[in-house]
C-alpha positions in Angstrom: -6.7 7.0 -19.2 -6.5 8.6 -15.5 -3.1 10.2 -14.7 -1.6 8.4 -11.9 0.4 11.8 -11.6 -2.3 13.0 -9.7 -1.7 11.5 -6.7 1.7 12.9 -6.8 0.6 16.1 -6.8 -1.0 15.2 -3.7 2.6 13.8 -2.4 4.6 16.8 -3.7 2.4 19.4 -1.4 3.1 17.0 1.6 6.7 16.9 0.9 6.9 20.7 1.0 5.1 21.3 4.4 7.6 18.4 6.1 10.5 19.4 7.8 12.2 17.5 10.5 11.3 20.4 13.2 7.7 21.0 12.8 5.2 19.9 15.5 4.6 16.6 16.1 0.3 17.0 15.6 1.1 18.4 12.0 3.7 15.3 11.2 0.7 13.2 11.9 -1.6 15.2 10.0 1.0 15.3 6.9 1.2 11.4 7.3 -2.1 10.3 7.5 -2.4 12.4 4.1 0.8 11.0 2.6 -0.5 7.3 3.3 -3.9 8.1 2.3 -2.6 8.9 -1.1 -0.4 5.4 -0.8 -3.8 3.4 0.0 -5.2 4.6 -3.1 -2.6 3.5 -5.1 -1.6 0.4 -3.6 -5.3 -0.6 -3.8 -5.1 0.0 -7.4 -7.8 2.4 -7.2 -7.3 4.8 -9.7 -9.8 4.7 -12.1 -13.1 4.6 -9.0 -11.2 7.7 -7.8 -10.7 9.7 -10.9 -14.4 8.9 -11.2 -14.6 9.8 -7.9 -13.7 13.1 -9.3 -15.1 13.5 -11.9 -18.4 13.1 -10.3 -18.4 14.7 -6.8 -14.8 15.2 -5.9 -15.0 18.5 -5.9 -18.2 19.8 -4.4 -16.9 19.5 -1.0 -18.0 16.5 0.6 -17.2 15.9 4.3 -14.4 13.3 5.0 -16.9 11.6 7.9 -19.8 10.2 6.9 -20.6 7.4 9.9 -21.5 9.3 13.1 -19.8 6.8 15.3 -16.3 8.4 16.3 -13.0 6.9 16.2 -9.6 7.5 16.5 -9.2 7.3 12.4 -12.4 9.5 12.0 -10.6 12.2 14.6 -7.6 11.8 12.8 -9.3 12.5 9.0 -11.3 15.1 10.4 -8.0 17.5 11.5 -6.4 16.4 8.1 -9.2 17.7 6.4 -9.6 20.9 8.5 -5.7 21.6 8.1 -5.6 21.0 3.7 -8.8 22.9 3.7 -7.6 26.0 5.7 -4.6 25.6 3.3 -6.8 25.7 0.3 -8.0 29.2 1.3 -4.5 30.2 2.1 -3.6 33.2 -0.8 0.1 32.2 -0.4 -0.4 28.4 -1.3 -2.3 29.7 -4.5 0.1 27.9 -6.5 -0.4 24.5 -4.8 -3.9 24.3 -4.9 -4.2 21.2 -7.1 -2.4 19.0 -5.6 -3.8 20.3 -1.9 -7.6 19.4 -3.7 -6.3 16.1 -4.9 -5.3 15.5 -0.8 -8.8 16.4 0.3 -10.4 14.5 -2.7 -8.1 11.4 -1.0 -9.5 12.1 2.4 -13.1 12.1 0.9 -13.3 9.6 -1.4 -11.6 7.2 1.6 -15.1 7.9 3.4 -17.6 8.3 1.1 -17.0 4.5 -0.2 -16.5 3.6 3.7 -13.3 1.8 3.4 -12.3 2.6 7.3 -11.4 -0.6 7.9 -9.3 -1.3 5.1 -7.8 2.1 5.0 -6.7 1.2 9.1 -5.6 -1.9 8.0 -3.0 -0.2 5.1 -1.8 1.8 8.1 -1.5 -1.2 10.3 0.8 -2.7 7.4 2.9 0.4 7.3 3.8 0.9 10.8 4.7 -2.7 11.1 7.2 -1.8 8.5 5.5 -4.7 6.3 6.2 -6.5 3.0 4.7 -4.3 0.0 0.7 -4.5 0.1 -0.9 -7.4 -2.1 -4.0 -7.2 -2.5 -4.7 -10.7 -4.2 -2.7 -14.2 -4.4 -3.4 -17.2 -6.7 -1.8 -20.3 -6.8 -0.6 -20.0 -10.4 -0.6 -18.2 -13.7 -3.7 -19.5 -14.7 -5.9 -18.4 -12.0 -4.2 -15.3 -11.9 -4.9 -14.9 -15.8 -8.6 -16.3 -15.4 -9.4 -14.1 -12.4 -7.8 -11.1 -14.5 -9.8 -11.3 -17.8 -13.1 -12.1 -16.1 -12.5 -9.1 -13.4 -15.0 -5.9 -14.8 -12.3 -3.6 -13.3 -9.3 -4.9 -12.3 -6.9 -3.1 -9.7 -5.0 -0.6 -11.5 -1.3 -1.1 -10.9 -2.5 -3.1 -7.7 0.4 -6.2 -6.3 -0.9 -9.6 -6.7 1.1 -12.8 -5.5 0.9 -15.6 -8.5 2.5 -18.6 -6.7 3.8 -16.1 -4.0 6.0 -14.2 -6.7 4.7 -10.5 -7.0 3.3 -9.4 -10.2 1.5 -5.8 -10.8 -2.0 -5.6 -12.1 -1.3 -3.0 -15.3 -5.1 -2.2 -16.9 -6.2 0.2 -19.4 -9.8 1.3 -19.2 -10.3 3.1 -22.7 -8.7 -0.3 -24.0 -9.2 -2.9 -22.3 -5.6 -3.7 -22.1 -4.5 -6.5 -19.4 -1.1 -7.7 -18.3 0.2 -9.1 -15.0 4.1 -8.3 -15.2 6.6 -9.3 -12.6 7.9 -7.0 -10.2 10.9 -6.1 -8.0 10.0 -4.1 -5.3 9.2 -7.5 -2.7 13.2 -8.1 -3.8 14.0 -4.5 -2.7 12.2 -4.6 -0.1 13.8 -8.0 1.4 17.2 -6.1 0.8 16.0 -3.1 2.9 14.5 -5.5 5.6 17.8 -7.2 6.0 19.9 -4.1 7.1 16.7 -2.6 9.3 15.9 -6.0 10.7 18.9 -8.2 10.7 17.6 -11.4 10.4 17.0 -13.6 13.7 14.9 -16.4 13.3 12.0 -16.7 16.0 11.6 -20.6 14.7 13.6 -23.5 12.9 12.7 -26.1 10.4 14.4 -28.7 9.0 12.2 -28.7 5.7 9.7 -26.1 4.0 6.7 -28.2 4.7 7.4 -27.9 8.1 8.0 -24.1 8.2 4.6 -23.7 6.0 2.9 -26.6 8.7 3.6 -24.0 11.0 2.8 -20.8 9.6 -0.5 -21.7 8.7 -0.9 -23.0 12.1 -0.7 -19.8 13.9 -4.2 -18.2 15.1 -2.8 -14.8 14.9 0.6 -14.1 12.7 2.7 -11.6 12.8 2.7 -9.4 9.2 6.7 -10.3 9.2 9.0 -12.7 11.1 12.3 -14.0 10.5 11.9 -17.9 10.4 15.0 -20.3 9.4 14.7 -22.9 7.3 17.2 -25.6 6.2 20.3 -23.9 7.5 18.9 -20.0 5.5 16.4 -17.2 6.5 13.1 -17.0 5.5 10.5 -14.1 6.1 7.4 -15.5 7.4 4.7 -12.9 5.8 1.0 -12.8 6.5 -1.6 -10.4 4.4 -4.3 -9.7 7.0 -6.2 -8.2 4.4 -6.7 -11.6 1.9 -5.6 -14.0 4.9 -2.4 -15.0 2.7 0.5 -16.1 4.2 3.9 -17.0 2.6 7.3 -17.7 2.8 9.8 -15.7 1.1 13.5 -16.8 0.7 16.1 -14.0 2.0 17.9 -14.7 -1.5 15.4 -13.2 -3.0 16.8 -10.3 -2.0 18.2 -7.9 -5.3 21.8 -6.8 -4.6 22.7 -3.4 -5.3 24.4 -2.6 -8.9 27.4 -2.8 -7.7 27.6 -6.2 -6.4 25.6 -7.6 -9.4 28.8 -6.0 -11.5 31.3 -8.2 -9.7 29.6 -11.7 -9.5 
């Protein structure tokens, strides 16, 4: 089974190159790395990119492989440039795996030509967004179908299963499958309501208004606080399956302390 450790080697050789006075060019550079490691995990695409590894990830494949230039393709060209110059640095000998897992990111990001979904993952992030879902099924059953007929499943990928968030946990050598619940859209909701104080940019008297509504709008915003029937609601849409949903502002899990004293 691939070692989603990996990727943390990647993150660990980020976090020691950030400091809060370095140059704003190489906070972007240290990002865009940090994020791209995020994308592959949130995407649930560990197992194509161990393969990825296996395979070519090492033979030094250039990060751009479209000749039309954009702002992304800029960006992962200087991210590149700065981990490889790094890689041939004697004094970051001892880092080098986890700077060749960074570059392997970079790579395998544009060798499978997922610009546009990689943009949209950053997109979601800078919008300070609910966690990335990747798929969302009315019900257990779908969910279940969709998950035993799926040749390779998202590793560790979110899925919404009747807008409650579940991780997809595979096991290539085994073929083991499970969708388990998860916390981190409670978290999250907890976070959101100290950064974002809630103020509701619309009303409803019901749900089936408040959902009338959301799927009404041409072009949602990835969060908004909505009320509905006297409490706060996050309106969330999921440009990336064209989901939306409503998420209750109870969901949000209290901290340790105030679960002791209820």
């Amino acid at each position: 089974m691939t070692n989603p450790l990996i990727l943390s080697d990647g993150q660990q050789a980020i976090g020691r190159r950030w400091n809060g006075g370095q140059p704003v060019e190489q906070a972007r550079i240290l990002g865009l790395a940090r994020d791209a490691l995020d994308f592959i995990s949130a995407t649930g695409q560990w197992y194509p990119f161990d393969d990825y590894r296996a395979s070519r990830g090492h033979h030094g494949a250039p990060a751009i492989t479209e000749e039309r230039s954009t702002e992304l393709h800029e960006r992962l060209r200087k991210t590149e440039a700065f981990f490889e110059r790094l890689l041939d640095d004697p004094t970051a000998a001892d880092e080098q795996p986890g700077i060749q897992v960074i570059l392997d990111a970079l790579r395998f990001i544009s060798s499978t030509r997922q610009h546009e979904a990689f943009t949209d993952f950053l997109e979601h992030l800078e919008a300070n967004a609910q966690p990335y879902v990747m798929f969302a099924f009315d019900n257990r059953e779908e969910a279940e179908a969709w998950l035993q007929k799926h040749p390779s499943p998202p590793f560790f990928a979110e899925v919404l299963i009747g807008n409650k968030p579940h991780d997809v946990v595979y096991e290539r050598e085994t073929n083991f499958r499970r969708l388990p619940r998860n916390r981190r859209l409670h978290r999250y909701l907890a976070w959101l309501q100290e950064f974002d104080p809630p103020v509701a940019q619309a009303s409803f008297a019901t749900l089936e208004e408040a959902e009338a509504w959301l799927m009404s709008q041409t072009h949602p915003a990835r969060r908004a606080w909505v009320m509905i029937g006297g409490e706060f609601y996050l309106a969330a849409y999921y440009p990336n399956i064209n989901h939306r949903a409503l998420f209750p502002l109870s969901m949000a899990e209290r901290n340790p302390e105030e679960r002791k004293s209820s």
